[in-house]
C-alpha positions as CSV (number, residue, x, y, z in Angstrom):
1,X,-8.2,-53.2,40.6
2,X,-10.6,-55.6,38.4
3,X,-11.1,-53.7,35.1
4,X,-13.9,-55.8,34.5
5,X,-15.7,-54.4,37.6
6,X,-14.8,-50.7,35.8
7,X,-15.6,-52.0,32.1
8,X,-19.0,-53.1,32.9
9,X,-20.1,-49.4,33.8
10,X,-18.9,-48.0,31.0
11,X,-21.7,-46.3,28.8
12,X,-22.8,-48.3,26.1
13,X,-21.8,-51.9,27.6
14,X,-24.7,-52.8,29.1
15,X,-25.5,-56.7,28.3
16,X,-28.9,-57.8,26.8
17,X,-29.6,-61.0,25.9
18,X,-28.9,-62.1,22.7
19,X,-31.2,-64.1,20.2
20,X,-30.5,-67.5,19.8
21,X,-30.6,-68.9,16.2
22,X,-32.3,-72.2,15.8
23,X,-30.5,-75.2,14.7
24,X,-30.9,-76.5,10.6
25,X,-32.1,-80.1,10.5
26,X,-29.6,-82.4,10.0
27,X,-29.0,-83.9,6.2
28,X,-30.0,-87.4,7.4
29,X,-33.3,-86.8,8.6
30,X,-35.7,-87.7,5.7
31,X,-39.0,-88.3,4.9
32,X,-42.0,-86.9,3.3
33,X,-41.6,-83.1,2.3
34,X,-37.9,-83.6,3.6
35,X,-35.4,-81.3,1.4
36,X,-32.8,-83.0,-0.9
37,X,-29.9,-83.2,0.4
38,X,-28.1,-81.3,-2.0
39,X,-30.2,-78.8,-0.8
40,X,-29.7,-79.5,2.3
41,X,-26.0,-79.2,2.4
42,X,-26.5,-75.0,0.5
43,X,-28.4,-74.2,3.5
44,X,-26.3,-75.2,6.6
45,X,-23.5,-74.3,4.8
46,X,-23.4,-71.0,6.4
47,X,-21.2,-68.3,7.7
48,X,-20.1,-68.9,11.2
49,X,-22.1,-66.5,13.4
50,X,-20.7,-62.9,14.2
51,X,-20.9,-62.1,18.0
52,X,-23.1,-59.0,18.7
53,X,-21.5,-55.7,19.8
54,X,-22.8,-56.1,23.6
55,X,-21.5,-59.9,23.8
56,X,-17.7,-58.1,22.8
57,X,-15.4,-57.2,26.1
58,X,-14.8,-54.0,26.7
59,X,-11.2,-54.6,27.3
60,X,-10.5,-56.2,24.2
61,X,-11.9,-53.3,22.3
62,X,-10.0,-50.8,24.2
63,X,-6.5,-52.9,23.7
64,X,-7.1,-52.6,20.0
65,X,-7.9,-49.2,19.1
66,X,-4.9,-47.2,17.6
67,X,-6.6,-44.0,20.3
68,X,-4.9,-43.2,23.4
69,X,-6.9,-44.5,26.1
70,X,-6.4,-44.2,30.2
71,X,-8.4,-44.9,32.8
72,X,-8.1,-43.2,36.3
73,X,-9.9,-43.7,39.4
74,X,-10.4,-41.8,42.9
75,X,-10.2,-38.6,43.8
76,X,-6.1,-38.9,43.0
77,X,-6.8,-40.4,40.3
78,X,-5.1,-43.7,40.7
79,X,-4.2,-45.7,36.9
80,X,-7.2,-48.6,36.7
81,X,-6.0,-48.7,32.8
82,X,-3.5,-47.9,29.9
83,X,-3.9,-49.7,26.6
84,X,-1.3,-50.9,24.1
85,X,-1.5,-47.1,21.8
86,X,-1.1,-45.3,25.0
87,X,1.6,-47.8,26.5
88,X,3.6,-47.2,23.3
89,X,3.6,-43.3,22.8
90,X,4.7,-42.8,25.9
91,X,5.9,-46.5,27.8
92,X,4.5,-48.7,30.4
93,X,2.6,-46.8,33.4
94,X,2.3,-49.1,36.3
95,X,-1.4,-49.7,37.4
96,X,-2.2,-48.2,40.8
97,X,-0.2,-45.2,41.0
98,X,-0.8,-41.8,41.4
99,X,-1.6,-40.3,37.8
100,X,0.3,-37.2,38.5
101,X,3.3,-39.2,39.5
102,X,3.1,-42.2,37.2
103,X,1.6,-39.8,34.0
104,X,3.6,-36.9,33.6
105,X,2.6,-36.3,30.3
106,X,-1.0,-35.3,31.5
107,X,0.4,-32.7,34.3
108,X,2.5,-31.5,31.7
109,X,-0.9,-31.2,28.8
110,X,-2.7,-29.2,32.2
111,X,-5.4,-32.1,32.4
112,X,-5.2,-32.6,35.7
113,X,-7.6,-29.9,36.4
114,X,-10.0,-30.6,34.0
115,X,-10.3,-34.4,35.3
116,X,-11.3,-33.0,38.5
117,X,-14.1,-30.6,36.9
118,X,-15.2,-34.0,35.3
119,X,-15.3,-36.6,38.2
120,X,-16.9,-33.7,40.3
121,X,-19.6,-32.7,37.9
122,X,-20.4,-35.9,36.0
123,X,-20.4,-34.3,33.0
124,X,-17.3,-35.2,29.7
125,X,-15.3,-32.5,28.8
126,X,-13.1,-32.3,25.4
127,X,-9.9,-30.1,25.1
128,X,-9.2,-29.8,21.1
129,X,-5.1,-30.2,19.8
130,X,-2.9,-30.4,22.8
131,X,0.7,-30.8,21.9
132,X,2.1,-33.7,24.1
133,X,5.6,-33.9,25.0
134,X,6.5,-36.6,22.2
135,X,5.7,-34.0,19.6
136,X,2.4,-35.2,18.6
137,X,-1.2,-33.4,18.6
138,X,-3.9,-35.1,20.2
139,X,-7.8,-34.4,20.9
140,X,-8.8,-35.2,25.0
141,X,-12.4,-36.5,25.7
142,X,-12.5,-36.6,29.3
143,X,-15.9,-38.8,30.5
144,X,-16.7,-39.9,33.8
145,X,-17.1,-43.6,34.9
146,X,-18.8,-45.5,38.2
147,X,-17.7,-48.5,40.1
148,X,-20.0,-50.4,42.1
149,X,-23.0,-48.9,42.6
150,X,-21.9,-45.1,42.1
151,X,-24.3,-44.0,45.4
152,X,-21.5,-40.7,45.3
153,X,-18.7,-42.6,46.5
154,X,-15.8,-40.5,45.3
155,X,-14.1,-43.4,45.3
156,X,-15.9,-45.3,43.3
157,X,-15.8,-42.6,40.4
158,X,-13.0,-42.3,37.4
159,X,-12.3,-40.6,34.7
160,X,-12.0,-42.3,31.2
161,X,-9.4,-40.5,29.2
162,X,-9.6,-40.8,25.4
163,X,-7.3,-39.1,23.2
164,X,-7.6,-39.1,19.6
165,X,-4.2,-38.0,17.3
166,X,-5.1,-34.9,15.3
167,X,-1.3,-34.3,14.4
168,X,-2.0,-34.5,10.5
169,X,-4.9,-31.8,11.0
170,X,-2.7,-29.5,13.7
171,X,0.1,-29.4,11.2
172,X,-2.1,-28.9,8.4
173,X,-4.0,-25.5,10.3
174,X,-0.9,-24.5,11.4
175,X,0.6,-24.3,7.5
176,X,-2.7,-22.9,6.8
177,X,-2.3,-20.3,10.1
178,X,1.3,-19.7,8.2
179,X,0.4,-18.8,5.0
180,X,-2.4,-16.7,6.2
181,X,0.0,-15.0,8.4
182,X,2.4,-14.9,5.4
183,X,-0.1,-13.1,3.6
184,X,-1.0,-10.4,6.2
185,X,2.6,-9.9,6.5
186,X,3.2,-8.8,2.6
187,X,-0.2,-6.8,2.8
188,X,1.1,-4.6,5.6
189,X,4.6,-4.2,4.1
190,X,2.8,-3.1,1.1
191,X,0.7,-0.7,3.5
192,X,3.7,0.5,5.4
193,X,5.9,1.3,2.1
194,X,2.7,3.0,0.4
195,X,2.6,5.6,3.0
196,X,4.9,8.5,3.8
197,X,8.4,7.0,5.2
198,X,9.0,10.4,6.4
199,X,6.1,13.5,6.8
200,X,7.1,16.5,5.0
201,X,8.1,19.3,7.6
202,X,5.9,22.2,7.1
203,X,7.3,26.0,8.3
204,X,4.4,26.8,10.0
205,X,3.0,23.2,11.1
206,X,4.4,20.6,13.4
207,X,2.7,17.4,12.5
208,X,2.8,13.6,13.3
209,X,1.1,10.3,12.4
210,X,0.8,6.7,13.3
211,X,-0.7,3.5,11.1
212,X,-1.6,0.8,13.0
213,X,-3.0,-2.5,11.1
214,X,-5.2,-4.8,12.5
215,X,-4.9,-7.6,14.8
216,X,-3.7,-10.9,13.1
217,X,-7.2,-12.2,12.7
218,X,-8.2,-9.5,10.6
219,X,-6.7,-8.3,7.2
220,X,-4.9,-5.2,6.6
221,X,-7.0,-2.2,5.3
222,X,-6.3,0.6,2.9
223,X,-6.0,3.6,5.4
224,X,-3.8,6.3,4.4
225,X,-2.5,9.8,5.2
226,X,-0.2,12.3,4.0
227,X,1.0,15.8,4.4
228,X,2.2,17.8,1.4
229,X,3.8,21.6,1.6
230,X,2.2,23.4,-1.3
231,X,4.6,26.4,-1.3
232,X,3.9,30.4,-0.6
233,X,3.8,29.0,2.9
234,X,0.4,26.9,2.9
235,X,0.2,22.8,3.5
236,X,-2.3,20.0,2.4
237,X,-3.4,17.3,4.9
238,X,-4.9,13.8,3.9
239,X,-6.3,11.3,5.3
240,X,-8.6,8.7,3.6
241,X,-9.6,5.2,4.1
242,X,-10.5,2.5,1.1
243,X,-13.8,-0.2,1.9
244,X,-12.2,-3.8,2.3
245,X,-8.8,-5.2,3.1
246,X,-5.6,-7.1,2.1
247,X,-3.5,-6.5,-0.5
248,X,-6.3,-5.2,-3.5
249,X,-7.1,-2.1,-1.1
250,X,-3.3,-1.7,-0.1
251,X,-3.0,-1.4,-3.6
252,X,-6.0,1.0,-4.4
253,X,-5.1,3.1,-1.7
254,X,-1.6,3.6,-2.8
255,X,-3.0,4.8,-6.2
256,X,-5.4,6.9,-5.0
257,X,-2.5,8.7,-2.3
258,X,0.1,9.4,-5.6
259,X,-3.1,11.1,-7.6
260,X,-3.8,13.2,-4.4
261,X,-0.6,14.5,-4.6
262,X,-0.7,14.9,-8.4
263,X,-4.0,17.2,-7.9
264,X,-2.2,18.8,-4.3
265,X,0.4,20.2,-6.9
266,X,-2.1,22.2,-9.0
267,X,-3.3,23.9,-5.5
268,X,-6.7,24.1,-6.4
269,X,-9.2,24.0,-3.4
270,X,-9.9,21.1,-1.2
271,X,-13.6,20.8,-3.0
272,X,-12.0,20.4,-7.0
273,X,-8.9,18.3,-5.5
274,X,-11.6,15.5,-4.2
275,X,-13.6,16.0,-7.5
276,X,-10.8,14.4,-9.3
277,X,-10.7,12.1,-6.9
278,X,-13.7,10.9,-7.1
279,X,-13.6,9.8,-11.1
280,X,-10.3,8.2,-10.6
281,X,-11.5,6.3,-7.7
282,X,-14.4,5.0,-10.2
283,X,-12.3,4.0,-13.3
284,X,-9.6,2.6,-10.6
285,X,-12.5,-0.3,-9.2
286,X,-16.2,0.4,-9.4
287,X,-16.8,-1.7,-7.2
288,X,-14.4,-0.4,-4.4
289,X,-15.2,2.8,-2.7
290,X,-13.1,5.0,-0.1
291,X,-13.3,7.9,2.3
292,X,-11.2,11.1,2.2
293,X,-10.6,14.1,3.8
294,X,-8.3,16.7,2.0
295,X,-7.9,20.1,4.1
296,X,-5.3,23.3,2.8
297,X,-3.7,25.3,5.7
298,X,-2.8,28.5,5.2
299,X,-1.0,30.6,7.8
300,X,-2.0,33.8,6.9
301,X,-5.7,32.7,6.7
302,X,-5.9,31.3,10.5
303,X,-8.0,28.5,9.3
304,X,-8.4,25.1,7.9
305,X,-10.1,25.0,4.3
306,X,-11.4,21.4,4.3
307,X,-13.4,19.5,2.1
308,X,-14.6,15.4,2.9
309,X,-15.9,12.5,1.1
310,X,-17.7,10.4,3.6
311,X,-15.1,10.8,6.1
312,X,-15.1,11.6,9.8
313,X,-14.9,14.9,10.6
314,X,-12.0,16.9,11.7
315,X,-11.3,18.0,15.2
316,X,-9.9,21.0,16.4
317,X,-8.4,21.9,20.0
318,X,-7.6,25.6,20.2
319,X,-5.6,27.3,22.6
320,X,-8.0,27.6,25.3
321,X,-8.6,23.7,25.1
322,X,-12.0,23.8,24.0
323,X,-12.5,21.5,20.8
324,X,-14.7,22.2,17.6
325,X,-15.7,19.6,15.6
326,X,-15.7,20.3,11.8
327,X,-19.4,20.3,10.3
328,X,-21.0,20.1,6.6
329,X,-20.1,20.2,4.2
330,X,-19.6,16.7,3.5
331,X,-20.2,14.6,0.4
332,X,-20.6,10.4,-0.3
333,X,-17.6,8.5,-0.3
334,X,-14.7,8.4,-3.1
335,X,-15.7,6.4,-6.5
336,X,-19.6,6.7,-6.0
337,X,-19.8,9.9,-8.7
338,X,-22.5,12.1,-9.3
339,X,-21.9,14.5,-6.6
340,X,-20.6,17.9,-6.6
341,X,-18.4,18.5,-3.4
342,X,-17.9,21.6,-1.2
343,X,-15.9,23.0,0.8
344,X,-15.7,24.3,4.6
345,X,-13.7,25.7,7.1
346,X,-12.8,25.5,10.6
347,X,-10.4,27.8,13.0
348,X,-6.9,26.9,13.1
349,X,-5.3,29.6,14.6
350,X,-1.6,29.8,16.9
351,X,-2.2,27.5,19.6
352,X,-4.2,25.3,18.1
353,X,-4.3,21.3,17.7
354,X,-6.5,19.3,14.6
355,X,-6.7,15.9,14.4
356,X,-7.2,13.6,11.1
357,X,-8.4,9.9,11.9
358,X,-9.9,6.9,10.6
359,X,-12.6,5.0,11.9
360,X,-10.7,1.8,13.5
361,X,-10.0,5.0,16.0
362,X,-13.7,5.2,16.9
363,X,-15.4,2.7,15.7
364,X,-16.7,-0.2,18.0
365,X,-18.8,-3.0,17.2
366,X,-21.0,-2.5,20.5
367,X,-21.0,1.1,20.7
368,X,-22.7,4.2,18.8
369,X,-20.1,6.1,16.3
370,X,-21.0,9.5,18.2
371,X,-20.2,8.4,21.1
372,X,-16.7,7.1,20.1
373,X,-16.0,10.7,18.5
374,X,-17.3,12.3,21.8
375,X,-14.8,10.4,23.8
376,X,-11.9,11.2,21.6
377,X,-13.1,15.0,21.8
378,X,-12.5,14.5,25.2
379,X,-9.3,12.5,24.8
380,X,-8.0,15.3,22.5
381,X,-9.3,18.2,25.4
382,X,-6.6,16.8,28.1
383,X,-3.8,15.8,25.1
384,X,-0.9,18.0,25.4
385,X,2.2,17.9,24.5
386,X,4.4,17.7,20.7
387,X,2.1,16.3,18.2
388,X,3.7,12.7,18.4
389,X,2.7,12.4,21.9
390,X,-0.9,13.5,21.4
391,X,-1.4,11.2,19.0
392,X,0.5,8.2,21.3
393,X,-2.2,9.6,23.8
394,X,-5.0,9.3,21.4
395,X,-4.5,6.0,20.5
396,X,-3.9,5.0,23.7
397,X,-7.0,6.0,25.3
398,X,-9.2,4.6,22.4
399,X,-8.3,1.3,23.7
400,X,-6.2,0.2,20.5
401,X,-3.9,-2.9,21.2
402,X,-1.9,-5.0,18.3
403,X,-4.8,-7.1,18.5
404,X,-7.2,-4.3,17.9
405,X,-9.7,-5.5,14.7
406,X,-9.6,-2.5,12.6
407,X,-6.8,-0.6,11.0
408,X,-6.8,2.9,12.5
409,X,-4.5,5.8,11.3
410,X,-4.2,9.3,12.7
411,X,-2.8,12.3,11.5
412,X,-2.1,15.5,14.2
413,X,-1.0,18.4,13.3
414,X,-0.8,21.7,15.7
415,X,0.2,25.8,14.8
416,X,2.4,26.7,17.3
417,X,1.9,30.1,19.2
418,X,5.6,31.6,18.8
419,X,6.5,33.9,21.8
420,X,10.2,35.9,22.2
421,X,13.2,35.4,19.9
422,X,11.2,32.6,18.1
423,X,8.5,34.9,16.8
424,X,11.1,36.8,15.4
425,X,11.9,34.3,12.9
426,X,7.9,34.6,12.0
427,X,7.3,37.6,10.5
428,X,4.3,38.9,7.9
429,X,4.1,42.2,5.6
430,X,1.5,43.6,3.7
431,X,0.7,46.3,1.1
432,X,-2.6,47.5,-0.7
433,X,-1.6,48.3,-4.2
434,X,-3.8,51.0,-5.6
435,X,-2.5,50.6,-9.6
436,X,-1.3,53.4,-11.1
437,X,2.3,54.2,-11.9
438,X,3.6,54.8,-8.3
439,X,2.3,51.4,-7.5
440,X,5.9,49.4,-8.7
441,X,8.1,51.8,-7.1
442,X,5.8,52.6,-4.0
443,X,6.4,48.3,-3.8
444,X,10.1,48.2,-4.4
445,X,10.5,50.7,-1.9
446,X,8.1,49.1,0.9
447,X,9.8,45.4,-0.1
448,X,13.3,47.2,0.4
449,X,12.5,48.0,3.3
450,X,10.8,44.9,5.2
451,X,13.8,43.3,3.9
452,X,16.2,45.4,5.6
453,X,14.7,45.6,8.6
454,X,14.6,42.0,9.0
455,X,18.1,42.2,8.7
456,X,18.9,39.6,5.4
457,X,22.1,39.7,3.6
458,X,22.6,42.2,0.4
459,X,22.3,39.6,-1.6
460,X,19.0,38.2,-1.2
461,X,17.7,41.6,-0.4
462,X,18.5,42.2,-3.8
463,X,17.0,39.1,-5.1
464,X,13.7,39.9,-2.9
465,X,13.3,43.7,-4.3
466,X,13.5,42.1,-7.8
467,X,11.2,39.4,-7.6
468,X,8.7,42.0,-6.2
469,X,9.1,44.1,-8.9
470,X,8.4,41.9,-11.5
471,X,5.6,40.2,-9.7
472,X,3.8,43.1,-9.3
473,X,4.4,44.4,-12.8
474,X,2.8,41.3,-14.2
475,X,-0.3,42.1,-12.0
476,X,-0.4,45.1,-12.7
477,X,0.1,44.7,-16.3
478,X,-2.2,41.6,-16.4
479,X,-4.2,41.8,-13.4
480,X,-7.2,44.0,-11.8
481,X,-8.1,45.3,-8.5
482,X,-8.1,44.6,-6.0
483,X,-4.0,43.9,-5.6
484,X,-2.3,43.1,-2.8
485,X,1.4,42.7,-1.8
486,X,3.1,39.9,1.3
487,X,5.9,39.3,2.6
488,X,6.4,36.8,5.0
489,X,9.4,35.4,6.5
490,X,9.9,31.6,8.3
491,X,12.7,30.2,9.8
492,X,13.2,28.8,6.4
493,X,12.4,30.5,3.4
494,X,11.4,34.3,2.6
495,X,7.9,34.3,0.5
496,X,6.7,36.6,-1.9
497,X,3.0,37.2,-2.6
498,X,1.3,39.3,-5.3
499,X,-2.8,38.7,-5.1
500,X,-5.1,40.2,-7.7
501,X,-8.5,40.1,-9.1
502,X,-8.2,38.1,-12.4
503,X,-8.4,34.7,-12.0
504,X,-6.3,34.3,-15.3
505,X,-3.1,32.0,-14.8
506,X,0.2,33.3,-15.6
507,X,2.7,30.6,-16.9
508,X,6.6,30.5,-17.9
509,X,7.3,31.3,-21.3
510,X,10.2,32.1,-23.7
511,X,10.4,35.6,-24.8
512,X,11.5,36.1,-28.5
513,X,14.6,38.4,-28.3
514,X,12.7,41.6,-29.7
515,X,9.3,41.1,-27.6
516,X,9.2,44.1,-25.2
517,X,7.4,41.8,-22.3
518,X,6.7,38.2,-21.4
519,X,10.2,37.6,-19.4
520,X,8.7,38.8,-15.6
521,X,8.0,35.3,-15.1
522,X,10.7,33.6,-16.1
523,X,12.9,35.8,-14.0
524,X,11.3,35.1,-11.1
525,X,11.6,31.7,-12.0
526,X,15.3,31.4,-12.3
527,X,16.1,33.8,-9.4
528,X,13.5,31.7,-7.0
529,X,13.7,29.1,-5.0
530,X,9.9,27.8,-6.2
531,X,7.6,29.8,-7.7
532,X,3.9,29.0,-8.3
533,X,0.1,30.2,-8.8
534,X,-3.2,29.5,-7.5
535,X,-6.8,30.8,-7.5
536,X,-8.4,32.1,-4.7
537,X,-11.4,30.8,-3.0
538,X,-13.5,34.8,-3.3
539,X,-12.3,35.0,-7.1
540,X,-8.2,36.0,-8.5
541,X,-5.6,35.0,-8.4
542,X,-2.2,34.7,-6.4
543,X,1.1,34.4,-7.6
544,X,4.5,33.5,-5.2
545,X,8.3,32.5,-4.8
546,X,10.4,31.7,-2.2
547,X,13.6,32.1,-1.5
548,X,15.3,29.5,1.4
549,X,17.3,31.2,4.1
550,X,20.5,31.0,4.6
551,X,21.3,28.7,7.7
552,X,22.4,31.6,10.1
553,X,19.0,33.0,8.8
554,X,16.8,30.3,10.1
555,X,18.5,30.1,13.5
């Protein structure tokens, strides 16, 4: 093959003709107006001349670049070429052979198909940081060449390959790519260890979660949730979801999740609890805002009390399968102040499925936010099953991969509709008290016997007629109308209700040794399992114990 046949098609080395300096007069010719030759000798005394870029072969430039440079011909892209760079990263490569035989290092790099786009189309390609087999990085600029006339001839084309070592800059990204990853990495432990290791196990509830962080492109989030058992039978659910990601909203979001479970443990209603919120999320970072939504559960109440701050609303499958999504009332966003929440409700009856989400579940860049709620209501109307494998479902048909670009956490929780010797380990009792002074023994004796009949050991009956009578004494002592006794039995725990019309707290005290009152409480206290108070949404109060079952009791 002659090369210079090859070289003189190559872009750029076209030949023009060159100017041609004249020639200083010689230092003996003199005469009038001649220059001295002093003179004479500072002007010739010149550089010698410097050859123009077009008068430099081709070859000689190629030969001396520290690039990687090959040049193939023919549709099998015979070797035309190999300078000294290329001959010494990876050894001699005899002239005429096959490329895919004789350079094994370009099969092995997947150029092979890429020089036949090139010689076919005309047109240089680049392929950025290949790794080559001798451990280096390289850039590939692909351009195509003529011999001859280059009337189409296929062959008569080539290919000129030009690779350029980027090693420095691969290894460089790839530390950066590293600590990046690094970062990502300590963001989501902190995530993962901010968030329940285990959900609480509620009597009435069966619940289950998921966290899923982002892809490894994007940064974790602050998406949380959590589910806390109140006592007297009822259950908080969270979910919330701070603005921003990495490791600052991992870190707001873990203060903002042990503060909701402060306020959970004064049981005041969803409304007040995200009130609280709201100033803490403002002296925590003004400047960083979050979602929540906080909703109470109550068994006996067949519904979900919910209040939300900016957050997506809750959806509800009931037994029949048709879903409810959860309207107003809804206020801004966690940390914005100024507003005065409320709260709502939505059926949750036995049967019935709710699902708590973030918006990486529904949210898509193309797509309206409706319409990705609409599709999970219909997700959620064909998801049956435990609550751990709706919420695999869930996730599953929103489309969300390890490479998904949002964070996306879901919380699902469902009352289960008890039938045969299961519903007898569920069991509810009520009494209207009327005041007077039949009303503590009229209770004794109606607490006696519910007790009996659901078959407890003398022992705790005992306990359970006494704790009634002292809770009712302090309402009644304490208390207005109307008053209300409950009993209600789990496979866990018996509870003990006593609701009344004074929204007044009671609280634990020590009773002086002559006082003729004040100890009710602190009976019930030290006889109980947990005992607790709460005001109620219509205005009163309710005060409860439990007492945990006996293992041959919850079975």
């Amino acid at each position: 093959m002659n090369f210079t046949r090859w070289s003189a098609r190559l872009p750029g080395t076209q030949r023009r003709a060159t100017a041609r300096t004249e020639q200083t007069a010689s230092p003996d010719r003199r005469g009038e107006g001649s220059v001295p030759a002093a003179r004479t000798e500072q002007l010739t005394d010149e550089p010698p001349s410097v050859p123009a870029v077009d008068e430099l072969r081709v070859r000689e430039v190629l030969d001396r670049v520290p690039s990687l440079v090959a040049l193939v011909h023919g549709p099998e892209h015979r070797i035309a070429y190999v300078n000294d760079a290329y001959t010494t990263a990876f050894g001699v490569r005899p002239l005429g052979e096959r490329a895919r035989e004789a350079l094994p290092e370009l099969d092995a790099l997947g150029l092979f198909p890429l020089l036949d786009q090139v010689q076919r189309s005309g047109k240089p390609r680049t392929v950025k940081s290949r790794k080559a087999p001798d451990g280096r990085s390289y850039t590939f600029t692909c351009t195509p060449v003529a011999q001859g006339d280059g009337k189409g001839d296929s062959d008569g084309r080539g290919v000129l390959v030009f690779a350029t070592d980027v090693t420095d800059h691969a290894e460089a990204a790839e530390r950066l790519r590293a600590s990046e990853r690094r970062q990502r990495e300590t963001a989501v432990t902190l995530q993962r260890s901010l968030l329940p290791q285990e959900l609480e196990e509620p009597d009435d509830l069966r619940v289950a979660a998921t966290y899923h962080p982002g892809g490894t492109e994007a940064a974790v989030g602050g998406d949380w949730y959590d589910v806390i058992t109140l006592g007297g039978g009822r259950t908080a659910l969270v979910i919330g979801d701070v603005m921003g990601r990495g490791v600052r909203a991992a870190a707001v979001m873990g203060q903002l999740r042990t503060a909701v479970r402060a306020y959970a443990r004064l049981d005041l209603p969803p409304h007040e609890v995200l009130q609280l919120l709201d100033g803490l999320a403002a002296e925590i970072d003004a400047n960083q805002i979050a979602t929540c939504a906080y909703a109470v559960h109550d068994p006996n109440e067949g519904k979900l009390v919910y209040a939300s701050a900016g957050h997506l609303p809750i959806l509800v499958r009931d037994e029949n399968g048709t879903v409810l999504r959860a309207d107003e009332p809804t206020g801004p966003p966690l940390g914005t102040g100024g507003w005065m929440h409320s709260s709502g409700s939505i059926p949750l009856g036995p049967g019935s499925t709710a699902v708590l989400y973030t918006d990486g579940l529904v949210e898509r860049r193309d797509a309206d936010l409706d319409e990705g709620i609409a599709a999970l209501e219909r997700a959620l109307a064909g998801a049956t099953g435990t609550p751990q494998v709706v919420c695999d479902r869930l996730v599953r048909s929103a489309g969300v991969t390890p490479d998904h670009d949002d964070d996306v956490a879901v919380l699902v929780l469902q009352h289960p509709a008890r039938t045969g010797p299961d519903s007898e380990l569920f069991r509810n009792a009520a009494l209207e008290l009327l005041g007077g002074v039949e009303a503590a023994p009229r209770a004794r004796a109606f607490a006696s016997g519910v007790l009996t009949s659901w078959r407890f050991p003398v022992d705790l009956h005992d306990l359970g007629v006494l704790a009634t009578s002292e809770l009712v004494a302090n309402s009644l002592q304490h208390g207005t109308p109307p008053m209300r006794l409950r009993l209600r039995r789990t496979d866990r725990r018996l509870i003990i209700e006593v609701t009344d019309g004074d929204d007044h707290l009671p609280r634990r005290r020590s009773a002086e040794p002559g006082d003729e009152s004040g100890r009710g409480i602190a009976i019930v206290a030290t006889i109980a399992s947990n005992w607790g108070c709460r005001r109620t949404p219509g205005g009163g109060k309710a005060v409860w114990c439990e007492f945990a079952l006996p293992r041959t009791q919850g079975t």
